[in-house]
N, CA, C and O atoms as a Tinker XYZ file with bonds, in Angstrom:
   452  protein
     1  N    186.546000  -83.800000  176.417000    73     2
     2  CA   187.070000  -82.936000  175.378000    64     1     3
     3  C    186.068000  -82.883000  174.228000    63     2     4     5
     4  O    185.404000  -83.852000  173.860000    81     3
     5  N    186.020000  -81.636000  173.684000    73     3     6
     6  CA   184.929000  -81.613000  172.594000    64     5     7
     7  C    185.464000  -81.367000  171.377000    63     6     8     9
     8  O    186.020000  -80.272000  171.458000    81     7
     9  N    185.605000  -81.886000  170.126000    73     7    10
    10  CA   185.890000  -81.938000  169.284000    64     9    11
    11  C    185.099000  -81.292000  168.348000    63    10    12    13
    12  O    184.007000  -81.844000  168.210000    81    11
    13  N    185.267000  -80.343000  167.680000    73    11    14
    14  CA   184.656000  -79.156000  166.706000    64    13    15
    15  C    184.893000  -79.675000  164.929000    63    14    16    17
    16  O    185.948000  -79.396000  164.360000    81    15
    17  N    183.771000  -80.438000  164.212000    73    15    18
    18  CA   183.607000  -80.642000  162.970000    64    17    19
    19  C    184.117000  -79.767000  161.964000    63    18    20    21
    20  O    183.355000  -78.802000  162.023000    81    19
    21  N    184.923000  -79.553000  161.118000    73    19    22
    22  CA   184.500000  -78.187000  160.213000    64    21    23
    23  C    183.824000  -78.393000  159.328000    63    22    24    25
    24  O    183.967000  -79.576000  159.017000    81    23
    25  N    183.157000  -77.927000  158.725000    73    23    26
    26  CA   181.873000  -77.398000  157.404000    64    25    27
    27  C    182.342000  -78.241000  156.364000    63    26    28    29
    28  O    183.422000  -78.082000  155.796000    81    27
    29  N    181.772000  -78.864000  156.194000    73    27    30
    30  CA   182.051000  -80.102000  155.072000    64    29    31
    31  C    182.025000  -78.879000  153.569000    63    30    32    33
    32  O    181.396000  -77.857000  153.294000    81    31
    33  N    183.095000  -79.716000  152.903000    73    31    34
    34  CA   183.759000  -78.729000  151.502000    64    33    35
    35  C    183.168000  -79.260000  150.525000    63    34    36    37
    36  O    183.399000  -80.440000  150.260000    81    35
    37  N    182.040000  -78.315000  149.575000    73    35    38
    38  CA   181.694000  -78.855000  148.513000    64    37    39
    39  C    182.251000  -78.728000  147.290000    63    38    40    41
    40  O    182.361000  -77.589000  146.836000    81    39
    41  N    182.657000  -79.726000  146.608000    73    39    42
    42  CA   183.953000  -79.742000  145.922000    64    41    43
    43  C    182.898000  -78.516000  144.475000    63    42    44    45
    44  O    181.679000  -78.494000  144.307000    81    43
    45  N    183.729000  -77.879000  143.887000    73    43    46
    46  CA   183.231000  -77.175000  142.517000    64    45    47
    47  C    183.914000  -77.516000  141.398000    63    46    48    49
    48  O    184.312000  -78.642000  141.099000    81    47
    49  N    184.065000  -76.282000  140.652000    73    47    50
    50  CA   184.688000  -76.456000  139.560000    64    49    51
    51  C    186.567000  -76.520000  139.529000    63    50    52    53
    52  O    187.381000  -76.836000  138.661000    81    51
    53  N    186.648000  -76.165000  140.587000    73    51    54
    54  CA   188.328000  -76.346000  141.432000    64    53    55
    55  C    188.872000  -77.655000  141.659000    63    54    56    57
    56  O    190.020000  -77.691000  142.103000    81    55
    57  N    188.269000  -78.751000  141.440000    73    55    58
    58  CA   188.644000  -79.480000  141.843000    64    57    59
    59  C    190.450000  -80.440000  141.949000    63    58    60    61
    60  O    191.065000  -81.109000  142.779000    81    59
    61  N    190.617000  -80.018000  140.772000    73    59    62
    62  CA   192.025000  -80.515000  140.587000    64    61    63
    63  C    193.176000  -79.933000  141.950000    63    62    64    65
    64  O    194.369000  -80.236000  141.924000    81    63
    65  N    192.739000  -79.324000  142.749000    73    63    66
    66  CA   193.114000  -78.683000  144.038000    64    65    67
    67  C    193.003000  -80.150000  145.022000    63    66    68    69
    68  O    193.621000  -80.040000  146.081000    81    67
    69  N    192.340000  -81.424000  144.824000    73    67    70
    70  CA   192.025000  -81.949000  145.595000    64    69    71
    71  C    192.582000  -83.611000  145.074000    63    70    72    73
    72  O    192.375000  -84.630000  145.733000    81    71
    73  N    193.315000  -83.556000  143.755000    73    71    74
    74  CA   193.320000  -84.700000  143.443000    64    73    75
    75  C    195.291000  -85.375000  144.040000    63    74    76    77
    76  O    196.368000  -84.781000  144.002000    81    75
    77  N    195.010000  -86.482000  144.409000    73    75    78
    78  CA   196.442000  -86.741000  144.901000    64    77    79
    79  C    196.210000  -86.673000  146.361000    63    78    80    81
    80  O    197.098000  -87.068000  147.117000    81    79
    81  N    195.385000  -86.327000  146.704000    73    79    82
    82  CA   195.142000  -86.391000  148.502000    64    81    83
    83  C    194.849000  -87.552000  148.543000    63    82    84    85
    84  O    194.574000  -88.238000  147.559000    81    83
    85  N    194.879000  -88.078000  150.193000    73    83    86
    86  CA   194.093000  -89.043000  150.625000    64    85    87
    87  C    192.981000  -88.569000  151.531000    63    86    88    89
    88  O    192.876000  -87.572000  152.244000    81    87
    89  N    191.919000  -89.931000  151.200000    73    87    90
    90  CA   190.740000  -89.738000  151.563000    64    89    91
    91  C    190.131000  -90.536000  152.776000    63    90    92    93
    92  O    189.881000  -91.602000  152.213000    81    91
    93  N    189.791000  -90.674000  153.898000    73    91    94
    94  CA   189.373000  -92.022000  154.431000    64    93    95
    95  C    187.412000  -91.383000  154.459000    63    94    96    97
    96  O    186.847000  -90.315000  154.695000    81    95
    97  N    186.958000  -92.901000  154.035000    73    95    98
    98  CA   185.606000  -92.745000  153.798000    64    97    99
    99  C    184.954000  -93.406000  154.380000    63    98   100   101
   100  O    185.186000  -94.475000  153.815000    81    99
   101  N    184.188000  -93.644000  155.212000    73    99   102
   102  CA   183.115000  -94.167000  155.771000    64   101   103
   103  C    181.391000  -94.259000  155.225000    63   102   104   105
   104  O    180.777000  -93.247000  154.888000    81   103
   105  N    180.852000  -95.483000  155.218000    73   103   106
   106  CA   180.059000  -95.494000  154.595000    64   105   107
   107  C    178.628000  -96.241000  155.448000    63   106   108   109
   108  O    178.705000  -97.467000  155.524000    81   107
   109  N    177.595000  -95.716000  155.962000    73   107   110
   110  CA   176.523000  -96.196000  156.314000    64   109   111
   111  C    175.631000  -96.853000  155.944000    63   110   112   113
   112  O    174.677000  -96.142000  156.260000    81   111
   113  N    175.088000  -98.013000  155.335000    73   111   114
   114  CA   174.301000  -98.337000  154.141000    64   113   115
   115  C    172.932000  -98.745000  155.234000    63   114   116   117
   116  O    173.154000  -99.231000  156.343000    81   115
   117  N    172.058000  -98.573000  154.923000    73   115   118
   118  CA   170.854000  -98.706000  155.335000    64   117   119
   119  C    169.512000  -99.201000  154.373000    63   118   120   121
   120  O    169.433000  -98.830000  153.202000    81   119
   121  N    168.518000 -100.039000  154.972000    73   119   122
   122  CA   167.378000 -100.248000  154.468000    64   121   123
   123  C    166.201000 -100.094000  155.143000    63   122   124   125
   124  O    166.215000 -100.572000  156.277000    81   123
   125  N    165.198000  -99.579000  154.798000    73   123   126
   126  CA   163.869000  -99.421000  155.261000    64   125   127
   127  C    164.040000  -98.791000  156.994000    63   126   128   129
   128  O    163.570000  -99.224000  158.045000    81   127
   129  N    165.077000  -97.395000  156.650000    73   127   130
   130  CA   165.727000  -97.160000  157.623000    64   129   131
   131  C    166.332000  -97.816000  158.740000    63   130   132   133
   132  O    165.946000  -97.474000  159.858000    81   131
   133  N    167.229000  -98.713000  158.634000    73   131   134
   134  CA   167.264000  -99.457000  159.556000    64   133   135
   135  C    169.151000  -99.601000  158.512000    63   134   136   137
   136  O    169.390000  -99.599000  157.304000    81   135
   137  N    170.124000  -99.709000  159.805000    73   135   138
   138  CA   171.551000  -99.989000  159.346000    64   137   139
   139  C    171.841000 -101.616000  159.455000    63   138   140   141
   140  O    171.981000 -102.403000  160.392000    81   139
   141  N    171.861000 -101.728000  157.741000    73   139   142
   142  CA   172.364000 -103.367000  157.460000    64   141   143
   143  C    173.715000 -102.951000  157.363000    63   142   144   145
   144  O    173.816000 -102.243000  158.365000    81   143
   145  N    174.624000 -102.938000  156.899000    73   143   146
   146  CA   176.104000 -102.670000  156.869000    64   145   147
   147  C    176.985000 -101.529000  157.135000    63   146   148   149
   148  O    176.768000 -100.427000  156.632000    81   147
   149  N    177.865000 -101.740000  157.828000    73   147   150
   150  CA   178.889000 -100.142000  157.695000    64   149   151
   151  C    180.058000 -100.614000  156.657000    63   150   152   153
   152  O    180.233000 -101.769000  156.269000    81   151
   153  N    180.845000  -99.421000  156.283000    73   151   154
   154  CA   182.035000  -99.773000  155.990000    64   153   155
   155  C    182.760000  -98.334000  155.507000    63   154   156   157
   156  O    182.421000  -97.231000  155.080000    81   155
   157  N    184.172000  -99.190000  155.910000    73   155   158
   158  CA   185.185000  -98.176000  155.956000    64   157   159
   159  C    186.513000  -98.295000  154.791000    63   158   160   161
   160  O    187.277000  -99.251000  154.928000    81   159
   161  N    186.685000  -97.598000  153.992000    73   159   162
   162  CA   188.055000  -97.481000  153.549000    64   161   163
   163  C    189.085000  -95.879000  153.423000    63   162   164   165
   164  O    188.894000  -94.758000  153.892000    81   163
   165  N    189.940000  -96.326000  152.760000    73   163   166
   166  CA   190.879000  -95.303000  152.376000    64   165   167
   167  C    191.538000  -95.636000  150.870000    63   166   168   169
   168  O    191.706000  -96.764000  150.407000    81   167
   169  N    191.874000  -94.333000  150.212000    73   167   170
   170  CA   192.266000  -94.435000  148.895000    64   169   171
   171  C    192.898000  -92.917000  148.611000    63   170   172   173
   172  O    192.908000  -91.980000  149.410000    81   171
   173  N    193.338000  -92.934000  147.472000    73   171   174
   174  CA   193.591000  -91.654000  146.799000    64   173   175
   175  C    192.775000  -91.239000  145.951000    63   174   176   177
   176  O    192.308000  -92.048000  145.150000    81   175
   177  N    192.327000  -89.630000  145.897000    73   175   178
   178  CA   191.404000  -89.219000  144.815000    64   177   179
   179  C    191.957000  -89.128000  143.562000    63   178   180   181
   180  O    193.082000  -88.657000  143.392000    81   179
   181  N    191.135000  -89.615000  142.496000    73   179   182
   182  CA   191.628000  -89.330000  141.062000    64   181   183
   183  C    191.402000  -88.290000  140.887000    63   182   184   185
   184  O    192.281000  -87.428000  140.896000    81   183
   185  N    189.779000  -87.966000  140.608000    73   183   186
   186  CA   189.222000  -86.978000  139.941000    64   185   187
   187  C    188.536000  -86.040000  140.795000    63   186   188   189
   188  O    188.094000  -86.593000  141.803000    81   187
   189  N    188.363000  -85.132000  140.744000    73   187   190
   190  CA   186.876000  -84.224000  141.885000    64   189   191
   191  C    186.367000  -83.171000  141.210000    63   190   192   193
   192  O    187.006000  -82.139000  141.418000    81   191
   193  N    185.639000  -83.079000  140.629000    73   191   194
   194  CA   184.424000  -81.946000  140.850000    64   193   195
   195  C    183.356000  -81.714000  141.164000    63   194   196   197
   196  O    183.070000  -82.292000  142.213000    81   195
   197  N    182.551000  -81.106000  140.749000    73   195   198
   198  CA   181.011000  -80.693000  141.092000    64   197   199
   199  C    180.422000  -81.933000  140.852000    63   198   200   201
   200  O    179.314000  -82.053000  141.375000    81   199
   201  N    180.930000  -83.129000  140.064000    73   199   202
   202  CA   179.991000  -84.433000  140.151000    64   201   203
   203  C    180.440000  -85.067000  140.581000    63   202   204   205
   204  O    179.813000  -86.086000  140.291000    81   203
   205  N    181.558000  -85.456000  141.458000    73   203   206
   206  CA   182.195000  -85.857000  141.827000    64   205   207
   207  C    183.068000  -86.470000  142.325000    63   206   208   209
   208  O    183.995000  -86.017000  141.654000    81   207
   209  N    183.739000  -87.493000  143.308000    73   207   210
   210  CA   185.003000  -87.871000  143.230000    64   209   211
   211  C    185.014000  -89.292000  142.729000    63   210   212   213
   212  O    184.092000  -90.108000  142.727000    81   211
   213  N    186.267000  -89.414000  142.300000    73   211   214
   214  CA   186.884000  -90.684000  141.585000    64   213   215
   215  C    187.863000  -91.200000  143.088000    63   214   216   217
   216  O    188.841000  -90.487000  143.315000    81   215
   217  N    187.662000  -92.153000  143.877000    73   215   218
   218  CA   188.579000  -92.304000  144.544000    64   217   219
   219  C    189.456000  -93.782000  144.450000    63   218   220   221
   220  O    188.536000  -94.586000  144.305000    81   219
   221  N    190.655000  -94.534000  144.452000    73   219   222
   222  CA   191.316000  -95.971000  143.869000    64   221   223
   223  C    191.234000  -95.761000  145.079000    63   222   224   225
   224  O    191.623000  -94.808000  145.754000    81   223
   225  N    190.427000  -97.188000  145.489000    73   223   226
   226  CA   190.585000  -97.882000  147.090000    64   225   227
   227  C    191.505000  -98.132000  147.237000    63   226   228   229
   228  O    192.075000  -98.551000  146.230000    81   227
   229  N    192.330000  -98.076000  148.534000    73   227   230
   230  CA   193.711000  -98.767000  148.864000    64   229   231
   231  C    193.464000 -100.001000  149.127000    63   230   232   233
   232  O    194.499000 -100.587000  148.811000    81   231
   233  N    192.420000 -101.059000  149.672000    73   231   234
   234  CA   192.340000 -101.984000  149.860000    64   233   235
   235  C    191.755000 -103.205000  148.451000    63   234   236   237
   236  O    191.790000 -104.427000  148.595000    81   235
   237  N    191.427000 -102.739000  147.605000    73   235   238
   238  CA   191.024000 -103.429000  146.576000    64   237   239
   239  C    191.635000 -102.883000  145.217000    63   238   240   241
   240  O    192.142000 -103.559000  144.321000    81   239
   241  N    191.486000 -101.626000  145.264000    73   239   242
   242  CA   192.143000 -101.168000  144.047000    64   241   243
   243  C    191.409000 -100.811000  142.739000    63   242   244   245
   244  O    191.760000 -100.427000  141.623000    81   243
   245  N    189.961000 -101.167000  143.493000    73   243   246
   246  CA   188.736000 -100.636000  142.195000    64   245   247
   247  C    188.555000  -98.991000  142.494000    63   246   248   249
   248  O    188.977000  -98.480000  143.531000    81   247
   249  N    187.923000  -98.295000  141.523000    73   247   250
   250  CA   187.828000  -96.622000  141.552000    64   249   251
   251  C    186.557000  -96.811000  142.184000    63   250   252   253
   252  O    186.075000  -97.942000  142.237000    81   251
   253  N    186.043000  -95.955000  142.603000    73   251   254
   254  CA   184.605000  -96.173000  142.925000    64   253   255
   255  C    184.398000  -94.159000  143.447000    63   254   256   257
   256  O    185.015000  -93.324000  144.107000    81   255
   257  N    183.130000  -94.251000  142.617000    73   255   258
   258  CA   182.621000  -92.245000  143.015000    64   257   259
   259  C    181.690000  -92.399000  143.941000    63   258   260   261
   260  O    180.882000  -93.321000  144.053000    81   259
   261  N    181.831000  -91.473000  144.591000    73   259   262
   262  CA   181.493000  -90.918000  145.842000    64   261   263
   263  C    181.253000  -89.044000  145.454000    63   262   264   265
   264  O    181.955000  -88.326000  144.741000    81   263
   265  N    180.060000  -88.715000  146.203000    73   263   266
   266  CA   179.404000  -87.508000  146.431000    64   265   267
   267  C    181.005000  -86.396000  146.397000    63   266   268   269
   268  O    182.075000  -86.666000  146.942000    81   267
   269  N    180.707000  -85.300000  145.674000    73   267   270
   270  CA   181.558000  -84.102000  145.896000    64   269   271
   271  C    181.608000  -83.255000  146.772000    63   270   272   273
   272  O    181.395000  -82.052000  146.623000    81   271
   273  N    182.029000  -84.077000  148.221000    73   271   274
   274  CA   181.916000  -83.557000  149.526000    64   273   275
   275  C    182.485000  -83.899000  150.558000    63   274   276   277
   276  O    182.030000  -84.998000  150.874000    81   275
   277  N    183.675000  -83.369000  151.681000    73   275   278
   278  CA   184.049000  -84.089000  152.366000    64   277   279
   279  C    185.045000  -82.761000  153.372000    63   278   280   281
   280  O    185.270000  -81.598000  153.034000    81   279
   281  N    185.494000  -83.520000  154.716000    73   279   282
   282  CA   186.086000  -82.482000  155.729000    64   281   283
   283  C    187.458000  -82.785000  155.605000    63   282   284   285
   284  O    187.873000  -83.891000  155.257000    81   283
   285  N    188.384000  -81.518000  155.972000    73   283   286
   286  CA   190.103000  -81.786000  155.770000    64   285   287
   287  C    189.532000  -82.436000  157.388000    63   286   288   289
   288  O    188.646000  -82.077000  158.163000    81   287
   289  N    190.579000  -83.590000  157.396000    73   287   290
   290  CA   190.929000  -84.269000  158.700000    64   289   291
   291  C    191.648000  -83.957000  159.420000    63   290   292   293
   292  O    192.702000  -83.502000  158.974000    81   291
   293  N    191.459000  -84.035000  160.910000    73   291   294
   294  CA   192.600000  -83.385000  161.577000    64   293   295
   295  C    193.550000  -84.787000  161.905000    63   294   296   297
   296  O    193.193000  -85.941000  162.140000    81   295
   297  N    195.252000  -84.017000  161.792000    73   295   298
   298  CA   195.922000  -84.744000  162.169000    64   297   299
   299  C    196.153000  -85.876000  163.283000    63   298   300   301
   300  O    196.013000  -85.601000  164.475000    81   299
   301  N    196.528000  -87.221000  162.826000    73   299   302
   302  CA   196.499000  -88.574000  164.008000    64   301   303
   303  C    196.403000  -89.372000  163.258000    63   302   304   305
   304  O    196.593000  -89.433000  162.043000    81   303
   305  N    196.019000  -90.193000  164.170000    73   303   306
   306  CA   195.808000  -92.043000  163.199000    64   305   307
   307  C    194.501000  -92.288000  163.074000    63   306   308   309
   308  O    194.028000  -91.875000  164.133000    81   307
   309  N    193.729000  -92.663000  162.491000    73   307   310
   310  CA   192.588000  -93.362000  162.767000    64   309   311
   311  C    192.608000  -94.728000  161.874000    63   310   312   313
   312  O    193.076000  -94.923000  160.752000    81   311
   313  N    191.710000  -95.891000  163.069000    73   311   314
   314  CA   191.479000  -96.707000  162.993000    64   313   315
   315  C    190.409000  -97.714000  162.020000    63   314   316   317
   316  O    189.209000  -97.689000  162.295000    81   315
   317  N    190.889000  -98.560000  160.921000    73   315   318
   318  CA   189.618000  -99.055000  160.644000    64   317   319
   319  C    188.660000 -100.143000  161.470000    63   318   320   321
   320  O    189.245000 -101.131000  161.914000    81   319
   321  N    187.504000 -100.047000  161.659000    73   319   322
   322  CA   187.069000 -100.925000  162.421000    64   321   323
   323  C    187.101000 -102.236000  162.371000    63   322   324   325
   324  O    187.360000 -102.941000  163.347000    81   323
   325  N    186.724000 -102.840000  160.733000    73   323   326
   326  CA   186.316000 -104.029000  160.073000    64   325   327
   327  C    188.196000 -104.384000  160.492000    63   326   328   329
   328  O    188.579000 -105.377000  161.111000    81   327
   329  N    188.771000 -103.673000  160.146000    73   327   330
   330  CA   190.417000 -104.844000  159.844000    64   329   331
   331  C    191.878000 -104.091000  160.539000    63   330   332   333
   332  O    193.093000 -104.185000  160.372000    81   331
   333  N    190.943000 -103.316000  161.394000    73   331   334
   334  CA   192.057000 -102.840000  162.792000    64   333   335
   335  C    193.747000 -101.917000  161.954000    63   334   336   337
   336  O    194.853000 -101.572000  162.369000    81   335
   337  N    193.015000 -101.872000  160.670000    73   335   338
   338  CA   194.664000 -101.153000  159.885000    64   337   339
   339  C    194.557000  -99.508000  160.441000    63   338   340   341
   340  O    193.404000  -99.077000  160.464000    81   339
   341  N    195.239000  -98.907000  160.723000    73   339   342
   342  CA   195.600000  -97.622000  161.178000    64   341   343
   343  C    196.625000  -96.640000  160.050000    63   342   344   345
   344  O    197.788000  -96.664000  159.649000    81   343
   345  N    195.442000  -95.837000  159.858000    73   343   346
   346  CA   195.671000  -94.739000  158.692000    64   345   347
   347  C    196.028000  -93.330000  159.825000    63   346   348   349
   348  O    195.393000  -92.814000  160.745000    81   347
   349  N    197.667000  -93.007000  159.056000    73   347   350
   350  CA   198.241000  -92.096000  159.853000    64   349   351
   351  C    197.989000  -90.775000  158.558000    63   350   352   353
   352  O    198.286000  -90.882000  157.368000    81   351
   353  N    197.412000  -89.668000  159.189000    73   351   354
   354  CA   197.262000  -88.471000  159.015000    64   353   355
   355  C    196.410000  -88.484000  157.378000    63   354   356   357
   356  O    197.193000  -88.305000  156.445000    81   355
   357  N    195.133000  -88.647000  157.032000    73   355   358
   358  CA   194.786000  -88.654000  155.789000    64   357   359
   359  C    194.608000  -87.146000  155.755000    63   358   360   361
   360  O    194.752000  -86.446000  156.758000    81   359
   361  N    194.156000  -86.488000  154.055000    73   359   362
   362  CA   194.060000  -85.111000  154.252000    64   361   363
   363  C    192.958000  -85.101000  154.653000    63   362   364   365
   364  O    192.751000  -84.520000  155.718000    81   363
   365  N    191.810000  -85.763000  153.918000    73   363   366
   366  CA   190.667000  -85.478000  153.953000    64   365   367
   367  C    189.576000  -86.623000  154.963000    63   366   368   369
   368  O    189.991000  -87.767000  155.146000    81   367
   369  N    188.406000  -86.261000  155.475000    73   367   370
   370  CA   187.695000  -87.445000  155.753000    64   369   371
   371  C    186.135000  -87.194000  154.902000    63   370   372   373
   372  O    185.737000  -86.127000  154.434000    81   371
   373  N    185.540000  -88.320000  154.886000    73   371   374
   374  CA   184.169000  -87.928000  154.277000    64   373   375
   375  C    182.959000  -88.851000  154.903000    63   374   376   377
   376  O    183.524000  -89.942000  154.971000    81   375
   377  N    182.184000  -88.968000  155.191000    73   375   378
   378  CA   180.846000  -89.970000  155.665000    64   377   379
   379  C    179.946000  -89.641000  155.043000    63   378   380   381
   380  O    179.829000  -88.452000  154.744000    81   379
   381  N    179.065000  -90.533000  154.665000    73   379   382
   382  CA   177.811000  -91.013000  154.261000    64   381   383
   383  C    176.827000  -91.843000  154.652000    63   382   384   385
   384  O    177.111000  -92.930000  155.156000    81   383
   385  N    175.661000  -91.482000  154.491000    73   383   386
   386  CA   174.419000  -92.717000  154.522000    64   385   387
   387  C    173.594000  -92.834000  153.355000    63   386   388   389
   388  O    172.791000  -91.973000  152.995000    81   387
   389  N    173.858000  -94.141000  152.658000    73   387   390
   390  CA   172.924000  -94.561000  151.582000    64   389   391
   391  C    172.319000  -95.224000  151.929000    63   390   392   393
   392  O    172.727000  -95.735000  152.972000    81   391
   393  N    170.901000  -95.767000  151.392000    73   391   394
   394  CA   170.327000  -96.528000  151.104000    64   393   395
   395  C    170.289000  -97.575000  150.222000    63   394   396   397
   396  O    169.674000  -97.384000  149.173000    81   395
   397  N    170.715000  -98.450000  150.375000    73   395   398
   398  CA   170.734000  -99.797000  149.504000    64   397   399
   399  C    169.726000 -100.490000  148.923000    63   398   400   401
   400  O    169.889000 -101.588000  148.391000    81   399
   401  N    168.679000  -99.909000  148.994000    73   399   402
   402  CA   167.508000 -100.589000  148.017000    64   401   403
   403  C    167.843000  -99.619000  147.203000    63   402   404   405
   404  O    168.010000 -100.027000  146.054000    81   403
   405  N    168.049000  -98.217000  147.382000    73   403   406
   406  CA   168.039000  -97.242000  145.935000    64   405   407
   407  C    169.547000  -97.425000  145.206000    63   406   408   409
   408  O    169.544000  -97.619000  143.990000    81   407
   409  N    171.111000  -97.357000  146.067000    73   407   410
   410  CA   171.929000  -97.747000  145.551000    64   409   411
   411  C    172.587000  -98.686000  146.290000    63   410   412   413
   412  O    173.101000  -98.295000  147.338000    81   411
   413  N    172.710000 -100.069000  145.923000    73   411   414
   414  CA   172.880000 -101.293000  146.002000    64   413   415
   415  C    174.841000 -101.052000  146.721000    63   414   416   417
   416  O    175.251000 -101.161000  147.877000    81   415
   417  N    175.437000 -100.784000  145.705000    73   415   418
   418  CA   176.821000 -100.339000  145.879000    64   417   419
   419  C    177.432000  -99.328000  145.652000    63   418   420   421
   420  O    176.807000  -98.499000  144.990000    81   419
   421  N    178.381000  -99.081000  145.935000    73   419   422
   422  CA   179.213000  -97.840000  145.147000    64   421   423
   423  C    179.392000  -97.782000  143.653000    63   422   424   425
   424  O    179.675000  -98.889000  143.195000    81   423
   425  N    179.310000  -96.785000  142.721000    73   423   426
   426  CA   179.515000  -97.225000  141.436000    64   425   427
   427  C    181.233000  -96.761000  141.407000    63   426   428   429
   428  O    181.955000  -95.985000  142.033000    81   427
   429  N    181.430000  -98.104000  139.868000    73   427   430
   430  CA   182.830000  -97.993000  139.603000    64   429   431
   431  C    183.188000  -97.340000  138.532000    63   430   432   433
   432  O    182.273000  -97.160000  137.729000    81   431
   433  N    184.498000  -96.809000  138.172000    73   431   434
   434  CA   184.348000  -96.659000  137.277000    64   433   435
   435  C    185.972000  -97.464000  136.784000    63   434   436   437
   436  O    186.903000  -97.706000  137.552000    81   435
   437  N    185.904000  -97.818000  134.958000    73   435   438
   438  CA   187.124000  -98.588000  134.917000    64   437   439
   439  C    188.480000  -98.251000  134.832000    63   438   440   441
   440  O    188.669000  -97.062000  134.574000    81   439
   441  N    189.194000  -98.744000  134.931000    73   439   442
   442  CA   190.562000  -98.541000  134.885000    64   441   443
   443  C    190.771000  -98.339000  133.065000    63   442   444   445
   444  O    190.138000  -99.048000  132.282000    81   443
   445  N    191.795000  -97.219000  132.578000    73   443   446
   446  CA   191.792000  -96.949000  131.383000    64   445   447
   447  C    192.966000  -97.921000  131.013000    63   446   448   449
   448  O    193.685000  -98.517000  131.816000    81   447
   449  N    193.014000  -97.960000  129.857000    73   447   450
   450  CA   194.125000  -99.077000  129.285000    64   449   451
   451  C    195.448000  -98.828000  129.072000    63   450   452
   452  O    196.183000  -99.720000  128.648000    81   451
């Protein structure tokens, strides 16, 4: 069976169209081309626009931004790899590959008071 990607959505000035979804994110981190870590979570988006997203991890609970870009998911479960939890129907999905000598981690941003 072949499974058909759709066109990854670059978030604009619309963004408030996107906040309150869930997100599951996948993340490639690499050095001197070569893959030192993967990782996977899920969260809800705060914020999204053209600079883009604010997402609260479900598993930790820190915000952390991520690129203004990502595919509606098609309906099912998917699996995390690292901790076998099964996320039923997110809206959105998104993947990446960074480089970790240029960015080390995800940046955060803080929780307001």
């Amino acid at each position: 069976m072949i499974v058909q990607m759709e066109q990854p959505i670059t978030i604009g000035p619309n963004g408030e169209t996107f906040v309150g979804k869930r997100l599951l994110v996948g993340i490639r981190w690499t050095s001197k081309d070569e893959v030192v870590r993967e990782e996977q979570f899920h969260g809800l988006i705060l914020e999204a626009d053209q600079e883009g997203l604010v997402v609260e991890r479900a598993d930790t609970g820190s915000r952390v931004v991520l690129p203004p870009q990502l595919r509606v998911a098609a309906s099912g479960e998917y699996r995390l790899r690292a901790t076998g939890e099964i996320i039923r129907d997110p809206d959105y999905l998104a993947t990446w590959k960074f480089d970790q000598d240029e960015l080390p981690h995800l940046p955060e941003v803080a929780r307001g008071i």
